[in-house]
C-alpha positions in Angstrom: 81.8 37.0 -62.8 85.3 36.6 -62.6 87.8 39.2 -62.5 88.4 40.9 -65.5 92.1 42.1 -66.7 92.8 45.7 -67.3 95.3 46.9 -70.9 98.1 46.0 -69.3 100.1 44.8 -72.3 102.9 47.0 -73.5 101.5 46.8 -77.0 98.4 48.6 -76.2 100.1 51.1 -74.3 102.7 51.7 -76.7 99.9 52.2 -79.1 97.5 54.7 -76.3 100.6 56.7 -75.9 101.3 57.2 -79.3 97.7 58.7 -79.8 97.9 60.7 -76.9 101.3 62.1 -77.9 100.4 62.4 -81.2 97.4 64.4 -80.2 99.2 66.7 -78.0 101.5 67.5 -80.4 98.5 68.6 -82.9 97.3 70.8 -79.9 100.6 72.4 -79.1 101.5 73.3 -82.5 98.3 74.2 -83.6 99.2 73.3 -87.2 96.5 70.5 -87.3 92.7 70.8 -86.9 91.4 68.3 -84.2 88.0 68.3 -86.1 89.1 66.4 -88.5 87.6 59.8 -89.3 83.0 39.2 -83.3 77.0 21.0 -82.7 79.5 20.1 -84.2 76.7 17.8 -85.2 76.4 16.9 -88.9 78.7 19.9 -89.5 76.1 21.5 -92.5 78.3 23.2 -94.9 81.4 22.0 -94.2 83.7 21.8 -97.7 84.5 17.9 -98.3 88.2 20.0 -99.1 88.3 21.3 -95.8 91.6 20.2 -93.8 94.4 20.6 -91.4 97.3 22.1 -92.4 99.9 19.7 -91.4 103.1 21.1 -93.2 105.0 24.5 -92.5 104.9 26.6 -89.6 101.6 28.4 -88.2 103.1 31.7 -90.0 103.1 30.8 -93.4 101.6 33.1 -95.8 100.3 30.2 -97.9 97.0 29.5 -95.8 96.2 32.8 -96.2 95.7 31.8 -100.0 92.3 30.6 -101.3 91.8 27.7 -103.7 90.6 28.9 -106.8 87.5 28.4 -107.7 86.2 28.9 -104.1 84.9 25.4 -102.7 81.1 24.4 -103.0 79.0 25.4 -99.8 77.2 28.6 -97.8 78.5 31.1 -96.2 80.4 29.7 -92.9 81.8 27.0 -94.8 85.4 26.3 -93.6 88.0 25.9 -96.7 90.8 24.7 -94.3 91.9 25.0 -90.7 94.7 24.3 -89.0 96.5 24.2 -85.1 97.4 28.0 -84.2 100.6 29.2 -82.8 100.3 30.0 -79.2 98.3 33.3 -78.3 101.2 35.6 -77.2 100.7 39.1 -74.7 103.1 41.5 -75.7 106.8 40.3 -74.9 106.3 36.6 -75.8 104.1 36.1 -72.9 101.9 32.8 -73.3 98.5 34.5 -72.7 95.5 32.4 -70.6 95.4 28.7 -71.6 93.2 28.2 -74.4 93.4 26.1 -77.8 94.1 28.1 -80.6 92.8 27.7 -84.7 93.2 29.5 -87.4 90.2 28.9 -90.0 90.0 30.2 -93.9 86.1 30.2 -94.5 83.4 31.2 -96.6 81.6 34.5 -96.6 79.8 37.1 -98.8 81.1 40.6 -100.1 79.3 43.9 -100.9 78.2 42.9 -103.8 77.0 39.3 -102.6 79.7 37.3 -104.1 81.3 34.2 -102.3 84.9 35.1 -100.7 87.3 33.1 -98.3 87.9 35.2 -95.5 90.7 34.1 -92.5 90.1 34.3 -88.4 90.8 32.5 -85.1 88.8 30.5 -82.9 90.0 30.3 -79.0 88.7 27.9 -77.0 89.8 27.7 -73.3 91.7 24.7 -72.1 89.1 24.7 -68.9 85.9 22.3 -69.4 82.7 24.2 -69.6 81.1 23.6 -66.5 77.9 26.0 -67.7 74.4 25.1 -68.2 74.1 23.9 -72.0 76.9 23.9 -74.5 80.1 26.2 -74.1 78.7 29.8 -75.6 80.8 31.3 -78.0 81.3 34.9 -78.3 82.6 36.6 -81.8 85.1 39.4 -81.1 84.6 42.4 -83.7 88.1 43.7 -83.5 89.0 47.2 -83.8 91.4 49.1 -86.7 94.8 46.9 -86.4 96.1 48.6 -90.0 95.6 47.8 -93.3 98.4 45.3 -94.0 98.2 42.0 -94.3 100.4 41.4 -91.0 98.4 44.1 -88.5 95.6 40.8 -89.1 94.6 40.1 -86.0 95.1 36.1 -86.6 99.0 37.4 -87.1 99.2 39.4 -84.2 97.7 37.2 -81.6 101.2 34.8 -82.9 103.0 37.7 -83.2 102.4 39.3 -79.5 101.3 42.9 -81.0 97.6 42.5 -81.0 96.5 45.1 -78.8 92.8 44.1 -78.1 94.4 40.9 -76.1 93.1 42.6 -72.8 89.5 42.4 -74.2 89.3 38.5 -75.6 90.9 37.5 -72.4 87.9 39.1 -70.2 86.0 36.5 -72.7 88.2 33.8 -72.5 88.3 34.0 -68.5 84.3 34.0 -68.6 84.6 29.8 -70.6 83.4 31.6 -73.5 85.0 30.4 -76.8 85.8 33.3 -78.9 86.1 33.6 -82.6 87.9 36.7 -84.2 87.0 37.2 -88.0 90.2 38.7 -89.2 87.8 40.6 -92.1 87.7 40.2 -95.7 91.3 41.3 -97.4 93.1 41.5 -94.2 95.5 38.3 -94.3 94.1 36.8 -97.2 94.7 38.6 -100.8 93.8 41.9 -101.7 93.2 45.1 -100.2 91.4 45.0 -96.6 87.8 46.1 -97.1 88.0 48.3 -94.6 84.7 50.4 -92.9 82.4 48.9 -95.8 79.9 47.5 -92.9 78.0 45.3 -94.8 80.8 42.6 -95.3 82.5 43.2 -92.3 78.8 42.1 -90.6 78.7 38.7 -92.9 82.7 38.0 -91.3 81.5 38.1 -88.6 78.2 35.9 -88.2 80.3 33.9 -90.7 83.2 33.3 -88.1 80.7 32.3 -85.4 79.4 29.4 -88.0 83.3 28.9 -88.9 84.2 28.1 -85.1 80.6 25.6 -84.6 81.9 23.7 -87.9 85.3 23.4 -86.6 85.6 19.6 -85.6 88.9 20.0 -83.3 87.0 23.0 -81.1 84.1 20.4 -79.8 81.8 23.6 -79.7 77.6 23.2 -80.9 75.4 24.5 -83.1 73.5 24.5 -80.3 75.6 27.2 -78.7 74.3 30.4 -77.1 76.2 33.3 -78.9 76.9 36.8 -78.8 78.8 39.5 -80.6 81.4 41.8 -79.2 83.2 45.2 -81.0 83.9 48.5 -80.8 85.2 51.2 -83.3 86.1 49.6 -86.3 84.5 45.9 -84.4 81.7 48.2 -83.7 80.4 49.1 -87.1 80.9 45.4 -87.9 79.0 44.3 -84.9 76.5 46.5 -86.2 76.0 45.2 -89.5 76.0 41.7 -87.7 72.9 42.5 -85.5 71.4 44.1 -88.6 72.3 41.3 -90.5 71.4 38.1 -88.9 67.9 38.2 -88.9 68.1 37.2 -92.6 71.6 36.4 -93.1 72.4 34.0 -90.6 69.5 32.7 -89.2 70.7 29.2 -87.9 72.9 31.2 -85.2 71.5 31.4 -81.4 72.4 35.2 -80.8 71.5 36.5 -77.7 73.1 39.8 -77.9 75.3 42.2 -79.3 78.0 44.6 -77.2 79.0 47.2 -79.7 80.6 50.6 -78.6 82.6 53.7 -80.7 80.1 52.9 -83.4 80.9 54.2 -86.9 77.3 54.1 -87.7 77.3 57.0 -89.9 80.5 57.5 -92.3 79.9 61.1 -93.6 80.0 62.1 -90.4 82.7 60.5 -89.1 84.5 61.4 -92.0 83.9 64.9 -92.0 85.3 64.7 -88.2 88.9 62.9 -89.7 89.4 64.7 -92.6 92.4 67.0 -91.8 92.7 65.6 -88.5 95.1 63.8 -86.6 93.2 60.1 -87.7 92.9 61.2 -91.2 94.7 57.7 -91.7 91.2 55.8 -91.1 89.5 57.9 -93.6 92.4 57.1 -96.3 92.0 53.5 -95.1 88.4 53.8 -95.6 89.2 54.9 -99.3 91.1 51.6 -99.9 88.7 49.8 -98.5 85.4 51.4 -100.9 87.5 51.1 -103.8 88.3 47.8 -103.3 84.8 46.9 -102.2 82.9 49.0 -104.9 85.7 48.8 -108.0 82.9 50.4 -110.7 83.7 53.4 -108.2 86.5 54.0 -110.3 88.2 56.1 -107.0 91.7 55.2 -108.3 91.0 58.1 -111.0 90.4 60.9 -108.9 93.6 60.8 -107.2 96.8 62.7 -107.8 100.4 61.4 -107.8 100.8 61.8 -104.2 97.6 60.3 -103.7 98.5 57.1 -105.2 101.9 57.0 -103.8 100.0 57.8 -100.3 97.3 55.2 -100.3 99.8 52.1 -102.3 101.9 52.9 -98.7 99.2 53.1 -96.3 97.9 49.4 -97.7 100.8 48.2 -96.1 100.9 50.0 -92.5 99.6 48.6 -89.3 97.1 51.3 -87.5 100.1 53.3 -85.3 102.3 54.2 -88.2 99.6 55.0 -90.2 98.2 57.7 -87.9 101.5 59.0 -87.5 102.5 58.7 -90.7 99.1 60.6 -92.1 98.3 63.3 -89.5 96.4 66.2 -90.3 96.2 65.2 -94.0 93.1 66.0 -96.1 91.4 63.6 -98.8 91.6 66.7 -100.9 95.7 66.8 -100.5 95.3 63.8 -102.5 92.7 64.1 -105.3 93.4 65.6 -108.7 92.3 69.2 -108.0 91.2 69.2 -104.8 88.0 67.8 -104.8 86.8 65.8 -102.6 85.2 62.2 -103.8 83.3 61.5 -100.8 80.3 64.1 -102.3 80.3 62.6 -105.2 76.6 61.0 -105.8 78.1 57.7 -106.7 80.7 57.9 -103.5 77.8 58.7 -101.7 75.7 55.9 -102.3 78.5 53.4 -101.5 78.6 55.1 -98.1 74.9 55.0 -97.4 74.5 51.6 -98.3 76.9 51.2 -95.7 75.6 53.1 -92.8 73.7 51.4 -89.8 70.5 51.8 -88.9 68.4 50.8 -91.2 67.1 47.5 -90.0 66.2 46.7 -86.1 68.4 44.1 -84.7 66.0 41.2 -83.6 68.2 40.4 -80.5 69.1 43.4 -77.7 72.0 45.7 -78.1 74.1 47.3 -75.6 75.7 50.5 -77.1 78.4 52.7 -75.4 80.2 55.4 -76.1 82.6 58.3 -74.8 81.4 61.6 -74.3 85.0 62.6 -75.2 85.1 61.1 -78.4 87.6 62.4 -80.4 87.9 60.4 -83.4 84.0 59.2 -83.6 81.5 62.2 -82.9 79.3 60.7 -79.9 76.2 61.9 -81.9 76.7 59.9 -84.2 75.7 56.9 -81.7 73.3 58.5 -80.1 72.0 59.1 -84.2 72.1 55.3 -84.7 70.3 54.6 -80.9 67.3 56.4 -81.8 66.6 55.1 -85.5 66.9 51.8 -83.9 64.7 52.6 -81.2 62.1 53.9 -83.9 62.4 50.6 -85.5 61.4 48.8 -82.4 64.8 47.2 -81.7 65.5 47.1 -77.7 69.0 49.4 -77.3 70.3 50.6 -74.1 73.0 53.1 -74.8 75.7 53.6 -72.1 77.9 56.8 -71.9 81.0 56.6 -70.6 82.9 60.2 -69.8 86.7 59.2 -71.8 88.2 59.5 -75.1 88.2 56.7 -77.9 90.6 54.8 -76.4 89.9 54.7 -72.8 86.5 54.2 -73.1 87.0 50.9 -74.5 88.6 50.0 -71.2 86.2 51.5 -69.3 83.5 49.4 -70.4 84.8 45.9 -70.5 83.1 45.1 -67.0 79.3 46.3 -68.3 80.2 44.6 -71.4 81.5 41.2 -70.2 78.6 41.6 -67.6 75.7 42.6 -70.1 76.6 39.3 -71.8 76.5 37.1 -68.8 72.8 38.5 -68.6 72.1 37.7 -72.2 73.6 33.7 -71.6 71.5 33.8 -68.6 68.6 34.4 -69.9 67.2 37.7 -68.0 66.0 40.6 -69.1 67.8 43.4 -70.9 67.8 46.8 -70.1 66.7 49.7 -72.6 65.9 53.2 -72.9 64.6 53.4 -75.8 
């Protein structure tokens, strides 16, 4: 396996060090409580619409616009595509050498309606010199923010993605990778954030994106596997729940998930007037968004509506600032707190994992240290999918959120190679 790179971008560390500052100042003031929320062939599916962008630069907000109605075709189907701006490291820095596309494609919301979602596929400049086509790997990215520009298809162009470290480990491996920028993130609307069930369908639907993707020579034939964690996590999740029926047609070998959000009371109970309370308001945009008959917009306050209408537009380090040790209930007409009510509730359970074994193995991990996503809650989601018959091997690793991440990219990268490989996986089920 070859080497993989360490987080050594300034973006991620600007990012770490905000976190780690911002949680030391919660602990020395002790005015904030820490408890607190991834064959070409005939190309099936592909829109007789779907075409390069040839005009304007790679930035422009207009591909990030879907036709209206929606093309003809199943989920996967690509809309439009066009040649990507170079993928930048933090300071301009051209990162490994890789073709770069952005993609607008078909895939399916919460309530099973059609919607065009954006991403990237990355494809290395090196020939495959593998067994069998080039695998491709989808990355499940982590919380960016909740504006349209924290999209991770931006921020590769923009140099501030700060997950580079992690789709370069792939890229370095020959793997093509494809990065689902998730429904409402880039393209119109609000980002439909934590609701696990669509986040799953971006991203088998990427992986189907990138093998209809003419330009990217990959194959429907292609080995592939499914990498996230956090955020990526509870989408990776929902993927490995999800394909079995969803996506069928895909040759998934394995998903890597880690920081798991697999249950969201919990992990909301653990944000809520905390120094991440940001991800549980972003979680709120997202389920009112996602579930409009919710109605959430009418439990909220002034401040709560001025709060939220802001945090749509933040990227994931202002936002934490920005929202630190906040409660849902400091923004809810008096007090209350919508995530018990029954109807609130629902929404939530519908998107918890671990109700259906993946049909592929899973490698979970997770820090002991955990401060923003309650260890047990992975250990929670390990054993129901153990009791379903699924094959899990959960790894702990002893760091926070953050570093733990890091920690694991070598099992990660390495538990994939063994799933292209074709030996056994590990459990402890």
């Amino acid at each position: 396996m070859r080497d993989l790179r360490p987080p050594t971008s300034p973006a991620w560390a600007r990012d770490h060090a905000r976190l780690a500052i911002l949680a030391v100042t919660v602990l020395a003031v002790g005015s904030l409580l820490l408890a607190g929320l991834v064959m070409l062939g005939s190309v099936p599916g592909v829109a007789a619409t779907a075409s390069a962008a040839t005009s304007g630069s790679c930035g422009t907000d207009a591909f990030y616009r879907p036709p209206s109605p929606l093309p003809k075709g199943a989920p996967g189907t690509i809309i439009r595509w066009r040649v990507g701006c170079d993928y930048l490291l933090a300071g301009g820095e051209v990162a490994a050498p890789a073709k770069v596309w952005n993609v607008l494609y078909k895939s399916t919301n919460a309530n099973r309606q059609p919607i065009a979602v954006s991403g990237t596929v990355l494809v290395p400049e090196t020939a495959w010199s593998g067994p069998g086509p080039r695998p491709v790997v989808a990355y499940a990215t982590g919380t960016q923010g909740w504006g349209d520009q924290c999209a991770p298809s931006r921020e590769l162009q923009s140099g501030t993605y700060d997950e580079n470290f992690a789709v370069e480990n792939l890229l370095s491996q020959g793997w093509a990778v494809a990065l689902t920028d998730y429904p409402g993130l880039g393209t119109p609307g609000e980002e439909l954030y934590a609701v696990g069930t669509t986040e799953g369908f971006s991203v088998l639907d990427i992986l189907k994106a990138a093998e209809h993707l003419r330009p990217a020579h990959l194959s429907a034939r292609a080995p592939v596997a499914i990498e996230g964690y956090s955020q990526g996590g509870g989408a990776a999740a929902f993927a490995a729940e999800e394909q079995g029926w969803y996506a069928r047609s895909l040759r998934l070998k394995g998903v890597a998930l880690g920081g798991t959000p697999a249950n969201l009371q919990a992990v909301a109970a653990n944000l809520n007037g905390g120094p991440f309370f940001a991800f549980l308001g972003g979680a709120a945009i997202g389920f009112n968004a996602a579930y409009p008959q919710l109605h959430f917009g009418r439990y909220l306050n002034a401040a709560g509506r001025a709060a939220f209408a802001s945090l749509s537009k933040m990227c994931q380090a202002q936002g934490l600032v920005t929202y630190a040790g906040k409660k849902i209930q400091d923004y809810t007409k008096g007090g209350i707190n919508p995530l018990h009510l029954p109807a609130v509730r629902r929404a939530l359970d519908e998107n918890n994992a671990g109700k259906v074994a993946p049909s592929v193995p899973v490698l979970q991990y997770h820090g002991l240290a955990d401060e923003v996503i309650p260890y047990a809650v992975e250990v929670a989601l390990h054993k129901r999918w153990c009791a379903l018959g699924a094959r899990s091997d959960l790894v702990s690793f002893p760091g926070d959120h953050v570093a733990t991440q890091v920690e694991a990219q070598v099992t990660v990268v390495q538990w994939i190679t063994n799933r292209f490989e074709h030996l056994a996986a590990p459990s402890n089920c």
